[in-house]
C-alpha positions as semicolon CSV with decimal commas, in nm:
position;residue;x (nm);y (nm);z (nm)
1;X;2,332;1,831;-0,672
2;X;2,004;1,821;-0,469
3;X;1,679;1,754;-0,574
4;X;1,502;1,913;-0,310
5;X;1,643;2,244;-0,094
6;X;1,501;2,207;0,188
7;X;1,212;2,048;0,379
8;X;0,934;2,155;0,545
9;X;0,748;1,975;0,848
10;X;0,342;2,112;0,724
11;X;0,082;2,050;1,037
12;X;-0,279;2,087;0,981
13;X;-0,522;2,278;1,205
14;X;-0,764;2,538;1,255
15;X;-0,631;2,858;1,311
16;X;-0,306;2,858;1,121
17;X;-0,193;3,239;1,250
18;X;-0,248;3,158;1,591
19;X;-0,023;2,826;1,594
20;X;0,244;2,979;1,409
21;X;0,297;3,197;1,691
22;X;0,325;2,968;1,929
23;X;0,606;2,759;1,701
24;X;0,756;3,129;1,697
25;X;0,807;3,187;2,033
26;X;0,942;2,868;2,090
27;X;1,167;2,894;1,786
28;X;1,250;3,249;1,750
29;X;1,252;3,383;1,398
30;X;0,990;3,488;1,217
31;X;0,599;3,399;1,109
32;X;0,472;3,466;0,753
33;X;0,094;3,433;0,671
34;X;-0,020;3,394;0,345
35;X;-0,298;3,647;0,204
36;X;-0,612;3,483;0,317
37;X;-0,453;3,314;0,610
38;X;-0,457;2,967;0,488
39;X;-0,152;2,862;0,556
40;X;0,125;3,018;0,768
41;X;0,517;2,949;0,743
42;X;0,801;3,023;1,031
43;X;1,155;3,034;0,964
44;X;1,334;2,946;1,319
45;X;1,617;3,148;1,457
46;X;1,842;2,822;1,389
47;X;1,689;2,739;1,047
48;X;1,377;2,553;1,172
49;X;1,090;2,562;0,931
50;X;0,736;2,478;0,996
51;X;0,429;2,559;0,843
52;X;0,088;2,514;0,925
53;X;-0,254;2,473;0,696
54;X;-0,597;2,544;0,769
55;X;-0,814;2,260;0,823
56;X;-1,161;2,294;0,946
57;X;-1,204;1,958;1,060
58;X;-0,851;1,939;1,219
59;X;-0,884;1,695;1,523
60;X;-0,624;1,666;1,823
61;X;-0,365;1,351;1,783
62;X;-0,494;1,103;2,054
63;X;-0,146;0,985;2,075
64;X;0,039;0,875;2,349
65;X;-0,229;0,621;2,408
66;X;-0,085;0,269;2,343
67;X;-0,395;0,156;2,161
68;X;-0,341;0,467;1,881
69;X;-0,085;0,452;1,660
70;X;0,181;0,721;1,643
71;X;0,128;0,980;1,311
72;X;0,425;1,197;1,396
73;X;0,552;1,426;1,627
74;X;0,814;1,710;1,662
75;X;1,132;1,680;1,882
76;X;1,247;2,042;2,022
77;X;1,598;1,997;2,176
78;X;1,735;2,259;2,434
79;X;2,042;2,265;2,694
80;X;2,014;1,994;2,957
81;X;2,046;2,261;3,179
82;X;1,763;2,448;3,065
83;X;1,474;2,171;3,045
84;X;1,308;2,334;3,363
85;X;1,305;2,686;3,231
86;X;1,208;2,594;2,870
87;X;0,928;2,365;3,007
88;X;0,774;2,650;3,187
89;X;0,741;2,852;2,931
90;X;0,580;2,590;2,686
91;X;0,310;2,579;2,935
92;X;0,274;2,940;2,978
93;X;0,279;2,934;2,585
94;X;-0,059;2,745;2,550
95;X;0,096;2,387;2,538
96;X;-0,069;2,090;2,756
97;X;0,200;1,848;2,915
98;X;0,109;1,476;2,836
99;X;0,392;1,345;3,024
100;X;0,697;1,548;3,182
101;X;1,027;1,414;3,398
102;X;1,025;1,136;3,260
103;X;1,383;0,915;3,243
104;X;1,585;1,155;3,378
105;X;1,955;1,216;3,201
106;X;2,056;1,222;2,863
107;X;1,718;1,064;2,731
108;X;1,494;1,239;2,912
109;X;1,169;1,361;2,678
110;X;0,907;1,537;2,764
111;X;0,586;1,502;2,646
112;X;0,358;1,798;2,545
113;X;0,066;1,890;2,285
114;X;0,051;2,223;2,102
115;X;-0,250;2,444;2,158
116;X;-0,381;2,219;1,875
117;X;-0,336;1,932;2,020
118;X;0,005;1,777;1,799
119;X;0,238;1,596;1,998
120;X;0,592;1,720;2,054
121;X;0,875;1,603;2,305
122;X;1,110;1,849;2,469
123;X;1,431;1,653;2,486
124;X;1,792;1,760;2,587
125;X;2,042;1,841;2,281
């Protein structure tokens, strides 16, 4: 028997609300704020869940500079087929690429940042 259900990747920044729909659109499912908007859960199509905290002084992760080190960073995975499409709409989304086409094939990532500035890849499943 488990200890723990289920886990939840928690990223801080400044408008909670606003970030959770972003992670919604990209996810599907469904965004729940909490009463005073502090913090702000979705629950992916798939059974992705994210959450995201209110933090005035939330800054940007500098990463992928080599002299930072990495915190962390979310992998999305979609069809090979449908890297091109699903990059597009990331950008239109609000995210920033930091480094796109790279390796192509099976291991190709993509490199963006949310409209927060946390790193994610975009990777083929």
């Amino acid at each position: 028997m488990s200890l723990v259900h289920t886990g939840v990747l928690v990223l801080d920044c400044q408008d909670p609300a606003r970030l959770a729909e972003f992670y919604e659109a990209l996810l599907g499912g469904e965004v729940v704020v909490a009463p005073g908007g502090e913090r702000a859960d979705v629950t992916g199509e798939r059974g992705t869940r994210m959450a995201f905290r209110r933090d005035p002084a939330a800054a940007p992760s500098s990463w992928p500079r080599p002299e930072d080190a990495q915190q962390a960073h979310l992998d999305l995975l979609t069809a090979p087929e449908d890297l091109d499409e699903a990059e597009r709409r990331i950008v239109e989304l609000g995210a920033r690429p930091l480094r796109t086409r790279d390796a192509p094939g099976p291991h190709e990532a993509r490199l963006y940042a949310d409209p927060a500035g946390h790193p994610f890849t975009l990777r083929p499943a």
